[in-house]
C-alpha positions in Angstrom: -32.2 -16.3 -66.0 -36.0 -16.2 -64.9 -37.2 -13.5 -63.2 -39.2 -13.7 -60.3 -42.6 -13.5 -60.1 -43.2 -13.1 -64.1 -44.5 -16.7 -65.4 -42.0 -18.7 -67.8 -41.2 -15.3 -69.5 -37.9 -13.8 -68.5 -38.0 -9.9 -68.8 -36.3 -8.6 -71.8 -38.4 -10.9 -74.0 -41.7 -10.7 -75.4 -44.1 -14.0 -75.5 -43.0 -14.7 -78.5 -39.2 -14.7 -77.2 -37.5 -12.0 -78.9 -35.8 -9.7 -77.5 -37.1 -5.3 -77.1 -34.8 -3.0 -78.5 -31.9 -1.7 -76.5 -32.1 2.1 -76.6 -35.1 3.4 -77.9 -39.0 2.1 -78.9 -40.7 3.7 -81.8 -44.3 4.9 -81.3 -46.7 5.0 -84.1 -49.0 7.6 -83.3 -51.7 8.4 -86.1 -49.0 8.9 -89.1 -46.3 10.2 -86.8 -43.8 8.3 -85.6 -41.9 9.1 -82.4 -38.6 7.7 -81.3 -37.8 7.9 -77.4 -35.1 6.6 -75.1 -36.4 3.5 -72.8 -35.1 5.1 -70.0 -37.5 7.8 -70.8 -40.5 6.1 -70.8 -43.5 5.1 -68.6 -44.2 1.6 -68.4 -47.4 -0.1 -67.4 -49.1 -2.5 -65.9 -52.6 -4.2 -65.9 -53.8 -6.0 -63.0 -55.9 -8.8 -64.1 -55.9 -11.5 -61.5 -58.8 -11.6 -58.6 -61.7 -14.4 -58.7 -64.6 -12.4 -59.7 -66.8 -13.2 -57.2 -69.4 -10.6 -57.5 -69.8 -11.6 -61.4 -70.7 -14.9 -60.8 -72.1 -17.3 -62.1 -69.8 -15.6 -65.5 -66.7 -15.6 -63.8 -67.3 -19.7 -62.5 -65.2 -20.6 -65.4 -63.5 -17.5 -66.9 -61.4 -14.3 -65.8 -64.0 -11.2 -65.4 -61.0 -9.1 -67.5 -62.1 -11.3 -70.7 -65.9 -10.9 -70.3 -67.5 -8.9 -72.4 -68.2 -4.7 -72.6 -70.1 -4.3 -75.2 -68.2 -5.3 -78.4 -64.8 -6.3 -76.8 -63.7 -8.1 -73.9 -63.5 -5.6 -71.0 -59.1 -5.6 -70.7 -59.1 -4.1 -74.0 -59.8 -1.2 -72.4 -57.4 -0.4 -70.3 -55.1 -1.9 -72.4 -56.3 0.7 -74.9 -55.9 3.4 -72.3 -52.5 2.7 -71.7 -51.2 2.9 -75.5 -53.3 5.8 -75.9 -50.5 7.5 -73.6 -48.2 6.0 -76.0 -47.0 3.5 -73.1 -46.5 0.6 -75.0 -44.3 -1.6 -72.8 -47.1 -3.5 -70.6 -46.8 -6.2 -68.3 -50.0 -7.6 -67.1 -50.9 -9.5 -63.8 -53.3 -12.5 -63.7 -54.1 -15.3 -61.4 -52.7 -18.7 -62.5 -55.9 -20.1 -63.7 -56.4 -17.9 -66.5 -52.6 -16.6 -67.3 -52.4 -18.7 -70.6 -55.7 -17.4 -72.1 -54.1 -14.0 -72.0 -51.4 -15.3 -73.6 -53.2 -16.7 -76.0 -55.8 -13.8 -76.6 -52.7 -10.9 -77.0 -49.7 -13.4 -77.7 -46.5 -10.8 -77.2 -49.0 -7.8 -78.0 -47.0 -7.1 -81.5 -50.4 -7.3 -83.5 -51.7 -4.3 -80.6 -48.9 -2.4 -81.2 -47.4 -3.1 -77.7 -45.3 -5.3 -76.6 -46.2 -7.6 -73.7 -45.3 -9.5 -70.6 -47.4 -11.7 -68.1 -46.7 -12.0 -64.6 -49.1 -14.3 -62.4 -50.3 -14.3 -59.1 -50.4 -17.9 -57.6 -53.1 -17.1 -55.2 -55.1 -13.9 -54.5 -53.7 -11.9 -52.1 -54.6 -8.6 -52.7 -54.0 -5.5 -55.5 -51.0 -4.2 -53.8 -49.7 -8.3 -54.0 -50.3 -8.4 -57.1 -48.7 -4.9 -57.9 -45.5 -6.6 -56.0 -44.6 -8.9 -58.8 -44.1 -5.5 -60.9 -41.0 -5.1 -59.0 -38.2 -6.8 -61.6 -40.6 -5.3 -64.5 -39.7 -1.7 -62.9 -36.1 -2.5 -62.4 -34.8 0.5 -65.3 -35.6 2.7 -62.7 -38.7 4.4 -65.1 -42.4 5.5 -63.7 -45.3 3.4 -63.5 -48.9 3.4 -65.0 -51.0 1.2 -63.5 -54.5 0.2 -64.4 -57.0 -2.3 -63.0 -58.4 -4.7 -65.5 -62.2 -3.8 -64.9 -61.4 -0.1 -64.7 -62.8 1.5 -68.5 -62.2 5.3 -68.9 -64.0 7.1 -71.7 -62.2 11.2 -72.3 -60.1 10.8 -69.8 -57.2 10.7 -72.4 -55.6 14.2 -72.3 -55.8 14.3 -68.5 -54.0 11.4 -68.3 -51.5 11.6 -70.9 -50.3 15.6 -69.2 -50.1 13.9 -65.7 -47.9 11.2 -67.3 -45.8 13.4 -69.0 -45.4 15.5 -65.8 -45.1 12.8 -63.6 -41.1 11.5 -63.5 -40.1 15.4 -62.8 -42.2 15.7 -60.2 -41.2 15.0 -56.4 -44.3 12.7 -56.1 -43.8 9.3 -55.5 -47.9 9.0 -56.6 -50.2 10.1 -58.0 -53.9 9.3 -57.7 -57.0 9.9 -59.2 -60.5 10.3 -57.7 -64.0 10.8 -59.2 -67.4 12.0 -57.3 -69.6 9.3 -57.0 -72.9 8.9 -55.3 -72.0 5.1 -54.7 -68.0 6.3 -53.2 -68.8 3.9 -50.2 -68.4 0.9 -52.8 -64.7 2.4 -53.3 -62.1 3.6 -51.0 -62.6 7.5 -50.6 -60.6 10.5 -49.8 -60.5 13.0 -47.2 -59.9 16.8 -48.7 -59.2 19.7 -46.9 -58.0 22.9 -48.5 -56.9 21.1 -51.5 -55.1 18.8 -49.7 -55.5 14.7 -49.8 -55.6 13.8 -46.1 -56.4 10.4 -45.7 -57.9 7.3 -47.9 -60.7 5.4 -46.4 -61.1 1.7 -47.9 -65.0 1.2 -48.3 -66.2 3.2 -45.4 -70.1 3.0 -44.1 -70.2 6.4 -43.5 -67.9 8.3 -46.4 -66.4 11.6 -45.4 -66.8 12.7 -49.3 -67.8 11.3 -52.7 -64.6 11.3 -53.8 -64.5 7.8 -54.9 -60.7 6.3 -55.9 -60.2 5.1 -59.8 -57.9 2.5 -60.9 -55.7 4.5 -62.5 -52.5 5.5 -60.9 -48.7 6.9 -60.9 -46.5 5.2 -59.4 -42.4 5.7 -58.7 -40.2 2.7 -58.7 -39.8 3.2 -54.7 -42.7 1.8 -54.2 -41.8 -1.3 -53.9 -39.7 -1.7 -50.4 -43.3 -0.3 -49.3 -45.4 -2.9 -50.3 -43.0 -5.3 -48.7 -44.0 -3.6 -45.3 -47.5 -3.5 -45.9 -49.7 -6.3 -43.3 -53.2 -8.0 -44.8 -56.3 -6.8 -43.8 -59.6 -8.3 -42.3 -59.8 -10.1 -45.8 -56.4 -11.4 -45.6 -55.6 -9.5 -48.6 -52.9 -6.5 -49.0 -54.8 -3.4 -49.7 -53.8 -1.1 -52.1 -55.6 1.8 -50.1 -53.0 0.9 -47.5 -50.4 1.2 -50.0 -51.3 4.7 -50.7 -52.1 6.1 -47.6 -48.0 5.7 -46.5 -47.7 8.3 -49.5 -50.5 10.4 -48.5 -48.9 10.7 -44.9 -45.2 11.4 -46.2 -46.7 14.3 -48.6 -45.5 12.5 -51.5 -49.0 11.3 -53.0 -50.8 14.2 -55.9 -53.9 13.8 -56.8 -56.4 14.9 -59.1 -60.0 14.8 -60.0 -60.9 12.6 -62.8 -63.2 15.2 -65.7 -63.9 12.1 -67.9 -66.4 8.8 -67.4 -65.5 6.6 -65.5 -67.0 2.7 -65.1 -65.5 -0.1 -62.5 -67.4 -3.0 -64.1 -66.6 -5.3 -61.3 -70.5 -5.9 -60.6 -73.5 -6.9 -62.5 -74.8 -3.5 -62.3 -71.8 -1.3 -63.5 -70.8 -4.2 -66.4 -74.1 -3.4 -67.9 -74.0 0.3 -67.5 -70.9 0.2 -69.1 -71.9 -2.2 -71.8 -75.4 0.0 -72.6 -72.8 3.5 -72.1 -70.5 2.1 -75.3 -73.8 0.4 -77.3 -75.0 3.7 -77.0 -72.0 5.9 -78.0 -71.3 3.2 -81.2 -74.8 2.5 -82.3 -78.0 5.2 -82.8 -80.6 4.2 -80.3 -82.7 3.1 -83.0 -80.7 0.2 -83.9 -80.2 -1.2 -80.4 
């Protein structure tokens, strides 16, 4: 049986076809190796669709996720961010144009160490769409980690992997992440006050804060009736800001601030900074 919304891959298989391990996954962390129940576990999920608009003319025949940051293309990233947590069940979203060169480029993930499934979005509708065909993915009632496909974090590792852990006790049905940015306005922002989130504002001219949202977040499986509520936006797309502002008005949504770098490589500009950031770190300046 096929499920819906995950493209010519039924859940419970790998590309490759065979079949996950009942009860637990192994983890190969370093030289230890960890056995947990699935039930246990956070999965995740990469959104990777969107046209790429802002990146063109590079994105005119090619997904922005498989361009270029520095020495790998840019969804290695999260996709390393994600087993870094030692989530290694992964399903990632793309649009239909490009879904079979992510295939081809990761296969069922086994030679990552992760094992992967590909859901595709047939036409751009938004992040919290696209989020939506996660639903059937989700269905063993575990948390979700989900990461945007241009989003690279850099020591954000140990923050992440404590909220993780923390996360499926907690009576949070999110959990979101924000960084101070001068450029927050590109971003949707939050409102604080006395250490509570208040309100998410989706690219505002005049930003309350600099508290720019990241795409990184923690999600429970209830999300999903939400999303089915949710109404486009002047775009015609279903926001995920939307999305999370029904969590930040139940009281349900943590937050934190994000310590570590952070680079949305969606533009020009921040795909270079983040290309010369990782040149930098990998290479003396001398050699560049």
């Amino acid at each position: 049986k096929q499920s819906a919304g995950i493209g010519n891959i039924p859940i419970g298989e790998t590309a490759s076809g065979s079949a996950p391990a009942s009860s637990t996954r192994t983890l190969i962390s370093g030289e230890r190796t960890i056995a947990r129940p699935l039930h246990d576990m956070t999965k995740g999920v990469i959104l990777a669709g969107g046209l790429g608009i802002r990146l063109h003319p590079l994105t005119k025949v090619t997904n922005k996720h498989l361009l270029p940051v520095f020495d790998r293309p840019m969804i290695y990233y999260p996709l390393e961010t994600l087993k870094s947590l030692g989530i290694t069940n992964i399903l990632i979203v793309s649009g239909r144009e490009h879904a079979e060169h992510f295939i081809a480029l990761f296969g069922s993930g086994r030679e990552y160490g992760v094992q992967l499934l590909y859901a595709v979005q047939d036409k751009a509708g938004g992040i919290a769409q696209a989020l939506g065909l996660a639903e059937d993915f989700a269905q063993s009632g575990t948390s979700l980690a989900v990461i945007l496909g241009d989003n690279v974090f850099e020591n954000c590792d140990e923050q992440f992997r404590r909220a993780v852990q923390e996360f499926p006790a907690s009576a949070e049905e999110a959990k979101l992440f924000f960084k101070e940015r001068e450029d927050a306005s590109r971003f949707g922002v939050a409102t604080i006050a006395d250490g509570r989130l208040i309100e998410i504002i989706e690219k505002p001219e005049n930003p309350k804060s600099n508290f720019a949202q990241v795409g990184f977040y923690l999600y429970k499986p209830a999300i999903f009736p939400h999303i089915k509520t949710l109404t486009p936006s002047a775009r015609g797309e279903l926001e995920l800001t939307d999305l999370n502002n029904i969590f930040v008005r139940r009281g349900t949504a943590g937050y934190e601030i994000l310590s570590g770098e952070w680079f949305d490589t969606g533009t020009l500009e921040s795909l270079h900074r983040a290309h010369l950031y990782f040149a930098r770190k990998r290479f003396p300046p001398s050699e560049l």
